[in-house]
C-alpha positions in Angstrom: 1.3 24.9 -10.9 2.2 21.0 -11.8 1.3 18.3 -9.5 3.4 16.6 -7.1 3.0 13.2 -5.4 4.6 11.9 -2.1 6.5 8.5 -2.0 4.7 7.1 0.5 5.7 4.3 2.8 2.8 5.3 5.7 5.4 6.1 7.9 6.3 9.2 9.9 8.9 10.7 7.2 6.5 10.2 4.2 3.5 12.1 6.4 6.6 14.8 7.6 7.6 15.1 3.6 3.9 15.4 2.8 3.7 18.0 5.6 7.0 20.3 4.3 5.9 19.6 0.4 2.8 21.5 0.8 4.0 24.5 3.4 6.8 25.0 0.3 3.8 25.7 -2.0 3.4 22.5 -3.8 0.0 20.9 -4.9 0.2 17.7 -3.7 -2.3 15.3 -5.6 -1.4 11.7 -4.6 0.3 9.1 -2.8 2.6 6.1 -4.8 3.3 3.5 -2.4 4.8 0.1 -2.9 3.3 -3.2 -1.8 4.0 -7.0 -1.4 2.2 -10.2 -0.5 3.4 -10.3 3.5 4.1 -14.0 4.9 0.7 -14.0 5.7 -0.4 -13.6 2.1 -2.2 -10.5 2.5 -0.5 -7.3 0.3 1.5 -5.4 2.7 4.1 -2.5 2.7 8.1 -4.1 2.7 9.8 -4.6 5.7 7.1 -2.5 7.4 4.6 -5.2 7.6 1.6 -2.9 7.5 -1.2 -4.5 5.5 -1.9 -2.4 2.6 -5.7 -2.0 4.1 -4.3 0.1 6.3 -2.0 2.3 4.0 -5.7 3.0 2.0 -7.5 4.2 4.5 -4.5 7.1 5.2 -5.1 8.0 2.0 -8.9 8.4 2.4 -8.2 10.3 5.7 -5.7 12.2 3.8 -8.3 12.7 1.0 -5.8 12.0 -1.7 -5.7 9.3 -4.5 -3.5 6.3 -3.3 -1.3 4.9 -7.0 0.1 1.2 -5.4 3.1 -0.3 -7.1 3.3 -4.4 -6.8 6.5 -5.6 -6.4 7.8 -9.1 -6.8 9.3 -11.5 -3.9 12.0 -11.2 -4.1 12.5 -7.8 -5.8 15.9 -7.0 -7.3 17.0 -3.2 -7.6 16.1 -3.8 -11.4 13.3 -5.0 -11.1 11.8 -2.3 -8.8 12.9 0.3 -10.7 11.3 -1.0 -13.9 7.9 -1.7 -11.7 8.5 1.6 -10.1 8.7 3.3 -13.4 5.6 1.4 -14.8 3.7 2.8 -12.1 4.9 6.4 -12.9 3.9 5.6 -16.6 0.8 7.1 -15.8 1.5 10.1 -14.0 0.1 12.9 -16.3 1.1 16.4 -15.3 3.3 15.1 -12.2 6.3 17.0 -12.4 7.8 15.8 -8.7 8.1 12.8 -6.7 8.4 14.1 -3.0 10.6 11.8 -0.6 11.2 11.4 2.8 14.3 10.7 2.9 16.8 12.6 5.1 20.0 11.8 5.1 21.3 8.6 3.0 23.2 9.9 -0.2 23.0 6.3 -1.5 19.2 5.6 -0.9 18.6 9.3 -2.2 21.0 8.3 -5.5 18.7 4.9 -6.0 15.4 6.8 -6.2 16.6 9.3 -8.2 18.0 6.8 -10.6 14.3 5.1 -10.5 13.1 8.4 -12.2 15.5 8.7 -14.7 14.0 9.4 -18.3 10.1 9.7 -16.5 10.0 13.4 -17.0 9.5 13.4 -13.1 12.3 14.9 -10.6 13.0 14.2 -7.1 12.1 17.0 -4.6 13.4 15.7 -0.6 12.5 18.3 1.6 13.9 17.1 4.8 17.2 16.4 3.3 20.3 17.2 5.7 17.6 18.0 8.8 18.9 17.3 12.0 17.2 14.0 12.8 16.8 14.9 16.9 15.6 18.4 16.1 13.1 16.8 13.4 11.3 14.1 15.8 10.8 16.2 18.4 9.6 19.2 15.7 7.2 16.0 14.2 5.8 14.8 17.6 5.0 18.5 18.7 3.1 19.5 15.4 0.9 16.6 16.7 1.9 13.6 14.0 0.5 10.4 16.0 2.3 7.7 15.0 3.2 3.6 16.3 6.4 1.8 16.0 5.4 -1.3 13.5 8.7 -2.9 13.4 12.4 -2.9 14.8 15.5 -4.4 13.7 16.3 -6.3 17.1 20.0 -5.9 16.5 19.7 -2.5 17.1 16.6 -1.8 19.4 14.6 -4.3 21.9 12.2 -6.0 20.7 9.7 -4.9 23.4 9.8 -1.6 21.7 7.7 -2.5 18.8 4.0 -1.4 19.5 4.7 1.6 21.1 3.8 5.1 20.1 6.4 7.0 18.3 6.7 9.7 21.6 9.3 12.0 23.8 9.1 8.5 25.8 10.2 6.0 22.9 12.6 8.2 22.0 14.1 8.3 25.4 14.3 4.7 25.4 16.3 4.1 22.3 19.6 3.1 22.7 22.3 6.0 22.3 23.5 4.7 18.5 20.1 4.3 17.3 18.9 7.5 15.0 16.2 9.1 16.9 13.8 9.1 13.1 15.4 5.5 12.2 17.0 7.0 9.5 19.5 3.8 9.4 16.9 1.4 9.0 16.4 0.9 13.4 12.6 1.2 13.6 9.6 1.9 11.1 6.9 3.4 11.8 3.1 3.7 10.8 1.0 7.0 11.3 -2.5 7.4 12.7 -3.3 10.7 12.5 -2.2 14.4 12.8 -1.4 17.3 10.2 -3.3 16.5 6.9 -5.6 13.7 8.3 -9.3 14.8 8.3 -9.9 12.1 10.7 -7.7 9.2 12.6 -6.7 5.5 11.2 -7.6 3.6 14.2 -5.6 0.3 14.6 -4.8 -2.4 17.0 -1.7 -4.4 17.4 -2.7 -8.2 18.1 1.0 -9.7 18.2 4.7 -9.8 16.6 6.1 -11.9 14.4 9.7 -12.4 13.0 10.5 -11.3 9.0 12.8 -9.6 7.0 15.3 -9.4 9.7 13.0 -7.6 11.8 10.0 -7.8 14.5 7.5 -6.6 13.3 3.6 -5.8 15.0 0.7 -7.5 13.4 -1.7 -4.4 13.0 -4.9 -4.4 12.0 -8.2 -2.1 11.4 -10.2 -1.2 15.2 -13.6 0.5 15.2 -13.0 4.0 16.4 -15.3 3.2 19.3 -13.3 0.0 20.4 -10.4 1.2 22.8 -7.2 0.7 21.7 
């Protein structure tokens, strides 16, 4: 059986695509995540904010390796997909690169195009899901998850913080995607299917970037209540 490794963003999609990858039958064997410096200086996943601490200890509580990409600021399509590829370069005996992605035919095209000539294929296994039907499916198989940053265009600010429930979803507004699918909300996950143990984390603030408000997380003692 080749390996497989999950594109992996920390949010809910990634965790659901991780989720689906392995219930196919797929020997998942590490996460490739992408990271920047944040305005605070401190490496960070784009547009979600998340420091990249945080991304490394889901892979710990995941137990698999975590392979981190650097991109530049600002990062041109070619320029991520040559960094992208780089990062692939070493990827002996990885045969698939397993996205969430769900359903955005150009996103889908661009990552696919990223693999071109690596030897390693896409694989997308919540392609064409209905997204409703796959939040609610995600929140009842117990994925714990918080909302790390909105596009204020599209959902209230006042939003960002909050656990990714039945009761966020009920408060989105009717033209938002209920898994943010358009680029509305991202998300960061804390625990649930796959996690030996949680990723406590606190949110001490907002801040404006990239167009978005995003939380200010950081690491909390499991004994300090959140």
């Amino acid at each position: 059986m080749d390996d497989v490794w999950v594109s992996w963003s920390g949010g809910k999609d990634a965790a659901a695509a991780l989720v689906a990858a392995r219930a196919a039958g797929l020997r998942v064997t590490g996460l490739l995540s992408t990271q920047t410096a944040t305005g605070a200086g401190t490496p960070g996943i784009p547009v979600h904010g998340v420091p990249h601490a945080l991304v490394a200890a889901q892979a710990d509580a995941l137990g698999l390796p975590l392979h981190t990409v650097t991109l530049p600021v600002p990062c041109s399509n070619e320029e991520y997909l040559a960094h992208v590829r780089a990062g692939l370069a070493g990827a002996d005996g990885v045969s698939r690169l397993v996205g969430g992605d769900i359903a955005l035919a150009d996103v889908r095209a661009f990552r696919e195009a990223v693999l071109e000539g690596t030897g390693i294929a896409g694989y997308f296994p919540l392609w064409g899901r209905d997204t409703a039907e796959l939040a609610a499916e995600t929140i009842d198989a117990g994925l714990r998850a918080v909302v790390v940053a909105v596009d204020p265009a599209r959902v209230p600010a006042g939003l960002v913080g909050r656990p990714f429930d039945a009761a966020f979803l009920a408060e989105l507004p009717a033209a938002v995607d209920p898994c943010g699918e358009n680029g509305e909300f991202h998300t960061f996950v804390t625990g649930g299917p796959g996690f030996a143990r949680e990723v406590p984390l606190t949110i001490t603030g907002t801040v404006e970037r990239d167009g978005h408000v995003q939380a200010v997380p950081a690491p909390r003692s499991p004994d300090t209540p959140g």
